[in-house]
ChimeraX commands (.cxc) that place a marker at each C-alpha (Angstrom):
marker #1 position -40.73,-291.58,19.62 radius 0.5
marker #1 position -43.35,-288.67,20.48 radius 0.5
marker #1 position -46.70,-289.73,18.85 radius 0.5
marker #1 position -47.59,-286.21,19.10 radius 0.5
marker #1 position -50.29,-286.64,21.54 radius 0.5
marker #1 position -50.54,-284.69,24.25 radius 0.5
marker #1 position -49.61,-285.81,28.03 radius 0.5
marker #1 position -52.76,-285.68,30.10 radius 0.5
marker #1 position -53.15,-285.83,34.21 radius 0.5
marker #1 position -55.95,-285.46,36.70 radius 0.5
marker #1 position -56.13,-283.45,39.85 radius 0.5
marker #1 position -57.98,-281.72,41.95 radius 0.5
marker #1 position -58.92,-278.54,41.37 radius 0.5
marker #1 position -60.04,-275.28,42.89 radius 0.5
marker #1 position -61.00,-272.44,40.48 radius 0.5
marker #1 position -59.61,-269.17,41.72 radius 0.5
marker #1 position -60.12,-266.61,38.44 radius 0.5
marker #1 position -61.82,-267.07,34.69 radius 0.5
marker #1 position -61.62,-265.40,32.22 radius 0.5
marker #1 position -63.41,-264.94,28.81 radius 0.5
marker #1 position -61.80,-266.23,25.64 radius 0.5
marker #1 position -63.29,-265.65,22.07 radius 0.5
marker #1 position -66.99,-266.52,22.24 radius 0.5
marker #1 position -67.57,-269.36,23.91 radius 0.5
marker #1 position -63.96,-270.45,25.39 radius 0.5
marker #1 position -62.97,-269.48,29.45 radius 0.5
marker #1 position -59.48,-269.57,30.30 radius 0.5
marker #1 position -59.22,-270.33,34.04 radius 0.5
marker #1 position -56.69,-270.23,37.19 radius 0.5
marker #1 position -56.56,-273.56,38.47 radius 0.5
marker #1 position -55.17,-274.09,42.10 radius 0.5
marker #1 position -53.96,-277.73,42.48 radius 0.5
marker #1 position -51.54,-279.56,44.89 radius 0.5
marker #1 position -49.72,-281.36,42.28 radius 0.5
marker #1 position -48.67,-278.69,39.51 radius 0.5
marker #1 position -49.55,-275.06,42.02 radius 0.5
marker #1 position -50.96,-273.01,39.83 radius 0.5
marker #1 position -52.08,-274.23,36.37 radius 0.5
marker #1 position -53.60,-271.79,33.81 radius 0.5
marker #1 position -56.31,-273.91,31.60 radius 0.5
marker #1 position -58.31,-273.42,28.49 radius 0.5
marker #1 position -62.06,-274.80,28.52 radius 0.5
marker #1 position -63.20,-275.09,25.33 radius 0.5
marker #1 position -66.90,-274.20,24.69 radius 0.5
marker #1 position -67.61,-273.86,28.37 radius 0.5
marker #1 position -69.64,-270.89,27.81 radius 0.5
marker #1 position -72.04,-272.35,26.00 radius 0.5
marker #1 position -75.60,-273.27,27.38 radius 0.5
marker #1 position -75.19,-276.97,26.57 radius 0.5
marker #1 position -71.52,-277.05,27.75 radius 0.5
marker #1 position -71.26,-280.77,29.67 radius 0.5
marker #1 position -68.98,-279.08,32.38 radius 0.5
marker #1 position -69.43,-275.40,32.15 radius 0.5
marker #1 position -70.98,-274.76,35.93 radius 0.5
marker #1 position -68.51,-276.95,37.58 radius 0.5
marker #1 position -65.72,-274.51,36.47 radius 0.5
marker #1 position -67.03,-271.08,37.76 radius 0.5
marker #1 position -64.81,-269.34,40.08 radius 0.5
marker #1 position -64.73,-270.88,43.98 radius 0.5
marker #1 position -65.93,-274.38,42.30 radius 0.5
marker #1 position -63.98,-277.53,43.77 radius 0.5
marker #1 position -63.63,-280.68,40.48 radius 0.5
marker #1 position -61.82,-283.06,39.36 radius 0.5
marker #1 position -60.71,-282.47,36.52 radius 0.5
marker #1 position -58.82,-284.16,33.51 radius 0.5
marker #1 position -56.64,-281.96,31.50 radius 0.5
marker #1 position -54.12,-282.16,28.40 radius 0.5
marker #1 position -50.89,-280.42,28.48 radius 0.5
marker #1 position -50.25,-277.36,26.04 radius 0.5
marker #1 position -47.98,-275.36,25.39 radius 0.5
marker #1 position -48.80,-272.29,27.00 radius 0.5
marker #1 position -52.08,-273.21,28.34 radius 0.5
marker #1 position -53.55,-276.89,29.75 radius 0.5
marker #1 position -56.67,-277.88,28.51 radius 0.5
marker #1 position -59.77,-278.96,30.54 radius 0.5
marker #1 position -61.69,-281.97,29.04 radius 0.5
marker #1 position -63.83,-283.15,31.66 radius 0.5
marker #1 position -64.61,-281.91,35.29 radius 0.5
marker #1 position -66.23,-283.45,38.01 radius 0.5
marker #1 position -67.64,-281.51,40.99 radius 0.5
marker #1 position -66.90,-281.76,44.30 radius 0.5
marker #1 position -67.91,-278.73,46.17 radius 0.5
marker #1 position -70.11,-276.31,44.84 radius 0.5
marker #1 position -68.45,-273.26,47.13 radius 0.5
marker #1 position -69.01,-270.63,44.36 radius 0.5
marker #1 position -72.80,-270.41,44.77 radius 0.5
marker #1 position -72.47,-269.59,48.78 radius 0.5
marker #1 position -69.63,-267.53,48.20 radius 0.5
marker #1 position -71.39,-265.06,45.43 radius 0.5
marker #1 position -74.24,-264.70,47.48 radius 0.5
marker #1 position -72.72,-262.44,49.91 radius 0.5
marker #1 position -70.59,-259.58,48.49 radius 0.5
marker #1 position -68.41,-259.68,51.58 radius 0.5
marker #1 position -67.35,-263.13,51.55 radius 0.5
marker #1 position -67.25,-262.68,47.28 radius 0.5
marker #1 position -64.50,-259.83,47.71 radius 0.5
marker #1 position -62.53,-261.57,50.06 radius 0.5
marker #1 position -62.45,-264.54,47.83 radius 0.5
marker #1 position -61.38,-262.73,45.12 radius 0.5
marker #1 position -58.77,-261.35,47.43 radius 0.5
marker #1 position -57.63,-264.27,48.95 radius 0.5
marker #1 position -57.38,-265.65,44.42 radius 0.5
marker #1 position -55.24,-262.47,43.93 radius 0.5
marker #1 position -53.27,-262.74,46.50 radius 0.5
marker #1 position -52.64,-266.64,45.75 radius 0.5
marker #1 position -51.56,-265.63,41.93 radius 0.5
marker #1 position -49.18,-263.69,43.71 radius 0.5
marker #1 position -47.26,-265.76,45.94 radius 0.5
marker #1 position -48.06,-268.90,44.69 radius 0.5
marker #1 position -46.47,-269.59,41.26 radius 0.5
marker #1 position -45.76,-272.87,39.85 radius 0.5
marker #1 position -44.13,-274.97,42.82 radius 0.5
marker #1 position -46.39,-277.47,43.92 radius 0.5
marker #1 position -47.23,-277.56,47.72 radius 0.5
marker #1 position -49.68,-280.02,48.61 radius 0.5
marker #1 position -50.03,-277.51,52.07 radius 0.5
marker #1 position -51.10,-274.42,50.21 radius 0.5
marker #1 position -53.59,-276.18,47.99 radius 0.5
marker #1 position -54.99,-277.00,52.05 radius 0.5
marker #1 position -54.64,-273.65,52.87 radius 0.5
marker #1 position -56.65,-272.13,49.60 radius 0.5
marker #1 position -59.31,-275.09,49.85 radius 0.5
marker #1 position -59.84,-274.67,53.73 radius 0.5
marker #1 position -60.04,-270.78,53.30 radius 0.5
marker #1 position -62.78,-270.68,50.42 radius 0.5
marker #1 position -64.85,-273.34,52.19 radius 0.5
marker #1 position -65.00,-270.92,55.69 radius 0.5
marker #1 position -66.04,-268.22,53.21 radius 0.5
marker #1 position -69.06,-270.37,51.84 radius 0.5
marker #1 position -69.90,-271.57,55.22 radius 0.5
marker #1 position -69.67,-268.24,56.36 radius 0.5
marker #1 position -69.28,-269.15,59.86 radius 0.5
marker #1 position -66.71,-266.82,60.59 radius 0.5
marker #1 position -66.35,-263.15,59.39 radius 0.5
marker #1 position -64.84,-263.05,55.69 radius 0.5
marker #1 position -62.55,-260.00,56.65 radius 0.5
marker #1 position -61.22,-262.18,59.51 radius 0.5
marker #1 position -61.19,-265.31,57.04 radius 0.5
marker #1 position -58.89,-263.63,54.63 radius 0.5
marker #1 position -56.62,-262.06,57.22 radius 0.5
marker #1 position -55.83,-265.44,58.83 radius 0.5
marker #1 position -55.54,-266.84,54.96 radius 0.5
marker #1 position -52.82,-264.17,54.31 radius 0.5
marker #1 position -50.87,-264.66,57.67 radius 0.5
marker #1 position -50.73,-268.13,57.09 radius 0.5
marker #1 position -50.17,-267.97,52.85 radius 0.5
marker #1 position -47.24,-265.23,53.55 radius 0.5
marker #1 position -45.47,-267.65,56.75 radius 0.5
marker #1 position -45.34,-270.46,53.92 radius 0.5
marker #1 position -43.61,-268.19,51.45 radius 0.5
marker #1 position -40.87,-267.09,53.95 radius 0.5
marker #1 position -42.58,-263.83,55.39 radius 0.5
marker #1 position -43.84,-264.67,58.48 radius 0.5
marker #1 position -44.91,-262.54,60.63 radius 0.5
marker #1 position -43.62,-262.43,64.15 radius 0.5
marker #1 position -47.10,-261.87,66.80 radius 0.5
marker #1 position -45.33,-263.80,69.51 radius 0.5
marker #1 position -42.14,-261.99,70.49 radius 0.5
marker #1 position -40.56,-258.95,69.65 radius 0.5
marker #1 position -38.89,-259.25,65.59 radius 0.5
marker #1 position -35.97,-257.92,65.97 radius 0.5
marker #1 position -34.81,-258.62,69.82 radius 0.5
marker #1 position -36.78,-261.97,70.13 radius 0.5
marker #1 position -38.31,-260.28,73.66 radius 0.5
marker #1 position -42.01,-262.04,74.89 radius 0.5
marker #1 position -42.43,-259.19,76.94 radius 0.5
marker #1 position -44.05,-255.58,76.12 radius 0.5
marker #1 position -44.95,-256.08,72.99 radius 0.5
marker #1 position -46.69,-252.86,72.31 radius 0.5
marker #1 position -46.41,-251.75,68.62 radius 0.5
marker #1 position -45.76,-253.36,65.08 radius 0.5
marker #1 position -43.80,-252.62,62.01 radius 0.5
marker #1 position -44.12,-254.04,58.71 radius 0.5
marker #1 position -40.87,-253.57,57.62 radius 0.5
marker #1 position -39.07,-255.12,60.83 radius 0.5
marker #1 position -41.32,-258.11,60.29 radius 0.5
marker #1 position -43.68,-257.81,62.87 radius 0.5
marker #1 position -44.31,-256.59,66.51 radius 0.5
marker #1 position -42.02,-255.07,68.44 radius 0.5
marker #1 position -41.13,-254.52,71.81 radius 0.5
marker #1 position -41.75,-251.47,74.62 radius 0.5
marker #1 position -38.11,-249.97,73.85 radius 0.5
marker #1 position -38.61,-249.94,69.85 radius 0.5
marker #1 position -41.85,-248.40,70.19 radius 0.5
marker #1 position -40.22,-245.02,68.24 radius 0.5
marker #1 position -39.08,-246.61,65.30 radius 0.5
marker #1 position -40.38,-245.46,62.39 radius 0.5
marker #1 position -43.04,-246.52,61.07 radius 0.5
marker #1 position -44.13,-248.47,64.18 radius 0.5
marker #1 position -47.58,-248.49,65.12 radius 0.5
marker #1 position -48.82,-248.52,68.53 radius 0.5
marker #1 position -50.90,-251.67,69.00 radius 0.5
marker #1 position -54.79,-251.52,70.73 radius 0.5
marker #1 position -55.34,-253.83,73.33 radius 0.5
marker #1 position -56.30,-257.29,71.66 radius 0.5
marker #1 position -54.95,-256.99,68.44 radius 0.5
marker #1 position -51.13,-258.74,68.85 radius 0.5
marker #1 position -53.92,-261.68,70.93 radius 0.5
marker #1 position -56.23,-261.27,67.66 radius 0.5
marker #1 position -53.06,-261.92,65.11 radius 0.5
marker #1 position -51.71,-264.64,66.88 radius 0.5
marker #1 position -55.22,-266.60,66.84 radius 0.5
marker #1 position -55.72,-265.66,63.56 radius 0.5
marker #1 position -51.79,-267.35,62.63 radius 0.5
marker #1 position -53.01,-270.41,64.65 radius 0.5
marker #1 position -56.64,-270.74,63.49 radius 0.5
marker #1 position -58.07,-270.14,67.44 radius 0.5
marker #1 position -61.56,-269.25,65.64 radius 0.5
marker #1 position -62.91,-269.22,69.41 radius 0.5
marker #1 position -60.53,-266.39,70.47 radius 0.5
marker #1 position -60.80,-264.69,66.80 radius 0.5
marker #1 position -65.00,-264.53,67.25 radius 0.5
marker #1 position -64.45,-263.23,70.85 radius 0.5
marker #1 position -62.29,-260.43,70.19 radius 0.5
marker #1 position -63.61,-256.62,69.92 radius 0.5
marker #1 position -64.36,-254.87,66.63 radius 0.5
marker #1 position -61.97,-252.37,67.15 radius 0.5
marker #1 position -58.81,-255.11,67.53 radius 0.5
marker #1 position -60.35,-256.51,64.10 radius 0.5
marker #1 position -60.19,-253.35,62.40 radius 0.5
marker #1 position -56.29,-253.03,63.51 radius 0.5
marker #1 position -55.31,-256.07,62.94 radius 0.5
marker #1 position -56.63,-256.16,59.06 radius 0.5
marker #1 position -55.19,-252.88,58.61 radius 0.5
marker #1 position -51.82,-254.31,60.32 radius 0.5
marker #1 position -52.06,-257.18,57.95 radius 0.5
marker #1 position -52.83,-255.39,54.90 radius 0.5
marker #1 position -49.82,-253.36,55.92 radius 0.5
marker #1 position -47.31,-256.19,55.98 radius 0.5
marker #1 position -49.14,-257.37,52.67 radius 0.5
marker #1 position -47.69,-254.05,50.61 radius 0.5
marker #1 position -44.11,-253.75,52.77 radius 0.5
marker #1 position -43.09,-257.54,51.58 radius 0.5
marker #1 position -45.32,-258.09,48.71 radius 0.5
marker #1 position -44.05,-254.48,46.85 radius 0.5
marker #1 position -47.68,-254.36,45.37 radius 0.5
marker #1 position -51.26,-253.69,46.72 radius 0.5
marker #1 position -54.32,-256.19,46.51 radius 0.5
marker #1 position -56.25,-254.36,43.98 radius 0.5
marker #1 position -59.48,-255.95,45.30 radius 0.5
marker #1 position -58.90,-254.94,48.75 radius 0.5
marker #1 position -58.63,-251.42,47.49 radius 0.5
marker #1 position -61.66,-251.86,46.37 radius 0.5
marker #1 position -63.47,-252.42,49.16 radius 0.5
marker #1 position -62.31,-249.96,51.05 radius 0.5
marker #1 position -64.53,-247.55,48.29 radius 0.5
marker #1 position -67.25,-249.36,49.31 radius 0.5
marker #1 position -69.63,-247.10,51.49 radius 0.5
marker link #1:1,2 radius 0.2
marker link #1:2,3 radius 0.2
marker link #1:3,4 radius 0.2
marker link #1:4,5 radius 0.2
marker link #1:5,6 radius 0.2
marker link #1:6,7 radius 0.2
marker link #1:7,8 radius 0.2
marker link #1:8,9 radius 0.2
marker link #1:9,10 radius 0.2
marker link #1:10,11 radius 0.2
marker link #1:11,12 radius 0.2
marker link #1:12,13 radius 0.2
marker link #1:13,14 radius 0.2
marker link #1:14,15 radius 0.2
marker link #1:15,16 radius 0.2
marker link #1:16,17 radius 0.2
marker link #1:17,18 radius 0.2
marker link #1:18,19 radius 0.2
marker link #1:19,20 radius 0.2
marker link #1:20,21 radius 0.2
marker link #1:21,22 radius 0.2
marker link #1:22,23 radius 0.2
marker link #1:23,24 radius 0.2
marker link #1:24,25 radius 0.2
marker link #1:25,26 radius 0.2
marker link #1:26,27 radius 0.2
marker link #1:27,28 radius 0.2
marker link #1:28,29 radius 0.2
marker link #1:29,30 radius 0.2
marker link #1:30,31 radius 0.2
marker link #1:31,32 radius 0.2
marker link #1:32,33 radius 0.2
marker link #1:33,34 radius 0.2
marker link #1:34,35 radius 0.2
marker link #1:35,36 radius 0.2
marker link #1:36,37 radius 0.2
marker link #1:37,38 radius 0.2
marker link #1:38,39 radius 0.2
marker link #1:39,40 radius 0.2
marker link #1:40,41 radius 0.2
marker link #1:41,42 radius 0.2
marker link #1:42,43 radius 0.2
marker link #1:43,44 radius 0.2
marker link #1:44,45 radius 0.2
marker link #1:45,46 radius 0.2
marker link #1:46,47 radius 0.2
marker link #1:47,48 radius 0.2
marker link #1:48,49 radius 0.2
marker link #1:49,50 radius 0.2
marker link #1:50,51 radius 0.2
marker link #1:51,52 radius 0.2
marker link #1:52,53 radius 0.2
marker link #1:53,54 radius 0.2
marker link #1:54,55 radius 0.2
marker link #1:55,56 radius 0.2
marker link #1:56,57 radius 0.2
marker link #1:57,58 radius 0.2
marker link #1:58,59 radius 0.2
marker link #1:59,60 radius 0.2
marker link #1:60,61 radius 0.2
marker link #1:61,62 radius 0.2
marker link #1:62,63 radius 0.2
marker link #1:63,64 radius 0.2
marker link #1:64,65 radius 0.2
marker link #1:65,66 radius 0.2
marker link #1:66,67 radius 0.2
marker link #1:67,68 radius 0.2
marker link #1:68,69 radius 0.2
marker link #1:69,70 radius 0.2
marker link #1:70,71 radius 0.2
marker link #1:71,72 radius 0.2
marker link #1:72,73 radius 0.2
marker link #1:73,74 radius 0.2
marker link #1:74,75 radius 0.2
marker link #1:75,76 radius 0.2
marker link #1:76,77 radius 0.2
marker link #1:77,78 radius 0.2
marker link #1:78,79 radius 0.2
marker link #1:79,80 radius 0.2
marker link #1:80,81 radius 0.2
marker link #1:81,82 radius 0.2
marker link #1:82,83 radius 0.2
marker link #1:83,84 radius 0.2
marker link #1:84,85 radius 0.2
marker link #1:85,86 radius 0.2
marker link #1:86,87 radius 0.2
marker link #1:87,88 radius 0.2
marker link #1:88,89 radius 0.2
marker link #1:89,90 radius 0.2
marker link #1:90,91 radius 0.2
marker link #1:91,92 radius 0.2
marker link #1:92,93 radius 0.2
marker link #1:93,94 radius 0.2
marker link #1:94,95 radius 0.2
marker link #1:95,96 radius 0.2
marker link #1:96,97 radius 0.2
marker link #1:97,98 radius 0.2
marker link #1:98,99 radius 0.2
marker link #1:99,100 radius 0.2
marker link #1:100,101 radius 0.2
marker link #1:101,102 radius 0.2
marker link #1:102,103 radius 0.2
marker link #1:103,104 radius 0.2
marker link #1:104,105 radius 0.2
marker link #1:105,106 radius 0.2
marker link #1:106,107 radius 0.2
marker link #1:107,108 radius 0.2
marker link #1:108,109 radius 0.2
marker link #1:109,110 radius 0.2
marker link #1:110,111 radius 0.2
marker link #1:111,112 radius 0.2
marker link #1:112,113 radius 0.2
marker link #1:113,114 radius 0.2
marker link #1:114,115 radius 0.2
marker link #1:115,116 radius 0.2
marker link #1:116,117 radius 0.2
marker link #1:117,118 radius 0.2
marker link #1:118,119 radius 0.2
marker link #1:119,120 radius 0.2
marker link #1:120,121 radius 0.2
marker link #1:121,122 radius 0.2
marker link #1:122,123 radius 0.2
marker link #1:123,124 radius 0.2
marker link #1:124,125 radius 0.2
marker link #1:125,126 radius 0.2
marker link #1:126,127 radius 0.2
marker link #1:127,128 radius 0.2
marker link #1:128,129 radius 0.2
marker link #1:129,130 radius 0.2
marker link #1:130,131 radius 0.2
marker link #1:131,132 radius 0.2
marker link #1:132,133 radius 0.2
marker link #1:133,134 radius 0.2
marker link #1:134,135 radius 0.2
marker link #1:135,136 radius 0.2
marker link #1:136,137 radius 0.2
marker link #1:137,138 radius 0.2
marker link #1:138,139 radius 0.2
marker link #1:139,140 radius 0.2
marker link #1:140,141 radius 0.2
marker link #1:141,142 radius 0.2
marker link #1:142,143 radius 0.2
marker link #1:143,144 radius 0.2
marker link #1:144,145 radius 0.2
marker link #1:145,146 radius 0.2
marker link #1:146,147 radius 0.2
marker link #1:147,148 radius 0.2
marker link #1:148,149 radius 0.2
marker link #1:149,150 radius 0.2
marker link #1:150,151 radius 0.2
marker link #1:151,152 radius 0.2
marker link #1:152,153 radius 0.2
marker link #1:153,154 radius 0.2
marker link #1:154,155 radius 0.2
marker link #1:155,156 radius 0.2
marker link #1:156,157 radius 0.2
marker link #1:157,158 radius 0.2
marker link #1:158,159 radius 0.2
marker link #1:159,160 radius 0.2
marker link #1:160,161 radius 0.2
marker link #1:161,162 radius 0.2
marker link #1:162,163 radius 0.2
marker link #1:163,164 radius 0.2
marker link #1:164,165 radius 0.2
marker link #1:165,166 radius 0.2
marker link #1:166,167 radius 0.2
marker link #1:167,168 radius 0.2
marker link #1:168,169 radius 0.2
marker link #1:169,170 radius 0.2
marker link #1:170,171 radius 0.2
marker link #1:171,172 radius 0.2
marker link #1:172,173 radius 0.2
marker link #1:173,174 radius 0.2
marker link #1:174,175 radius 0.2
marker link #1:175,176 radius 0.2
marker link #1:176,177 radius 0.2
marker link #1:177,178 radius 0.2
marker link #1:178,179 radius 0.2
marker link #1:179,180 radius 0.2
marker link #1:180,181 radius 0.2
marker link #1:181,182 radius 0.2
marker link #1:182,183 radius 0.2
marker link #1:183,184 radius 0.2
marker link #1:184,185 radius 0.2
marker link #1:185,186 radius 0.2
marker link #1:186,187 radius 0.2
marker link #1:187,188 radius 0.2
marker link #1:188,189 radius 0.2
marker link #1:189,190 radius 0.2
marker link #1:190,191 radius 0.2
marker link #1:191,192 radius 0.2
marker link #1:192,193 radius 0.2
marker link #1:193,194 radius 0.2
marker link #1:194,195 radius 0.2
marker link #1:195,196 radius 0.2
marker link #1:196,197 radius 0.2
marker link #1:197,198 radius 0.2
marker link #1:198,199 radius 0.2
marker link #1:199,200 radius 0.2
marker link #1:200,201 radius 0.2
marker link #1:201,202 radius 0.2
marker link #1:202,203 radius 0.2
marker link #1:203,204 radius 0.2
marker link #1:204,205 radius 0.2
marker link #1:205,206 radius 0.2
marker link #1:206,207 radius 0.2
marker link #1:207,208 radius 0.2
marker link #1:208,209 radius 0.2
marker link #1:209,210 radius 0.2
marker link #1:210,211 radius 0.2
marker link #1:211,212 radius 0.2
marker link #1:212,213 radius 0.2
marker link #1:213,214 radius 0.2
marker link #1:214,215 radius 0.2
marker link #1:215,216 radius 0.2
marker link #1:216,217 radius 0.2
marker link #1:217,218 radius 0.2
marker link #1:218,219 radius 0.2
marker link #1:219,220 radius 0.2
marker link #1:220,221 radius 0.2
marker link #1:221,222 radius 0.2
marker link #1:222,223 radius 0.2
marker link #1:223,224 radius 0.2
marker link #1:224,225 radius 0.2
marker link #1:225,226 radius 0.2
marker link #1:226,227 radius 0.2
marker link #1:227,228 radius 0.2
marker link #1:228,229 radius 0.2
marker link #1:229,230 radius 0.2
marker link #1:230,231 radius 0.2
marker link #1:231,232 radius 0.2
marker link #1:232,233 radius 0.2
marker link #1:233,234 radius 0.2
marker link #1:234,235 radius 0.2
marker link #1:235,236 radius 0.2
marker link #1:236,237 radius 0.2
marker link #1:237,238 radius 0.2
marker link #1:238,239 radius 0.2
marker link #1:239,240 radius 0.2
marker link #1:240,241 radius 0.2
marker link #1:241,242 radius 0.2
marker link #1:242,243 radius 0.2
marker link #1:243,244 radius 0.2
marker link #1:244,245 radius 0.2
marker link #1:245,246 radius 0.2
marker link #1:246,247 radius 0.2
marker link #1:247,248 radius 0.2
view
């Protein structure tokens, strides 16, 4: 017989969006192996003696404990574990591209759990704290990876529609990747600088030594490429991105 008590569960946690909820309450978008994505209620967490309230800011890494709802879980206790928010807001690159990368992750992620893309949106937010590598870079090699594990990956290593290794020269979105010397005039295709198919595939693979070596001008390609394949397969654009590109 149900007692009527709710089901509770722990996991680990990484806080990808928050948002404000009458006047004390935060509603937040949990990232967690076991459930994917979990939207959560934390009740009074805005208040100045809240037990928990800094441990569930956005880019924060707990433990948490949480009750089961009906539309939303509840938080009712959080431990921390990495504090990756406070490195992450101090520098509005690596804060953009964070909120990129937790946009994007809303959108491909849903409720599936995948113990590998939890990895993948942990690993990603720590680099962006650490900020030992580029945040623009950071996020491109998060979306490469994030879109290979939801069936779009991107081909950087032969040619996506013959399979060729050879003259690979340009790159299409919509064909799924680079393409070879002889589909150069498709439409749509983009001629490729030299260093940027190198630059994608070490961004795929996580070759940080060949990603800090290449030339600015390969970067800049290569994160427009990306963005690119982002809007062909994803139907949508990444609103933050947009904004940055306002930026002056």
């Amino acid at each position: 017989m149900n007692s009527g008590r709710a089901r509770t569960y722990s996991s680990r946690v990484v806080v990808l969006r928050t948002y404000d909820l009458g006047e004390s309450d935060r509603i937040l978008v949990l990232a967690t192996a076991e459930r994917g994505l979990v939207r959560a209620v934390a009740k009074g967490v805005r208040k100045t003696a809240s037990r928990f309230g800094s441990r569930l800011e956005p880019f924060m890494v707990s433990d948490c404990h949480l009750a089961e709802g009906r539309s939303l879980d509840r938080v009712t206790q959080a431990v921390s574990v990495a504090s990756y928010g406070i490195g992450i807001v101090q520098d509005y690159d690596a804060f953009m591209y964070a909120s990129a990368l937790a946009e994007l992750t809303e959108v491909l992620w849903r409720d599936d759990p995948q113990a590998e893309y939890f990895d993948l949106v942990h690993g990603a937010v720590a680099a962006l704290a650490r900020r030992r590598y580029p945040p623009q870079q950071v996020f491109d090699a998060f979306a490469l990876r994030a879109m290979a594990r939801s069936g779009w990956d991107m081909s950087v290593e032969s040619c996506a529609v013959t399979g060729e290794t050879q003259g690979l020269t340009s790159f299409s979105p919509s064909h799924g990747g680079v393409l070879s010397t002889a589909l150069v005039r498709l439409p749509g295709a983009t001629i490729l600088r030299p260093g940027t198919r190198e630059l994608l595939s070490s961004l795929k693979s996580g070759d940080w030594s060949a990603v800090l070596a290449s030339d600015e001008a390969a970067r800049r390609q290569a994160h427009q490429l990306v963005r690119a394949y982002l809007g062909w397969h994803l139907e949508k654009t990444i609103s933050t991105l947009t904004r940055l590109d306002r930026q002056p």
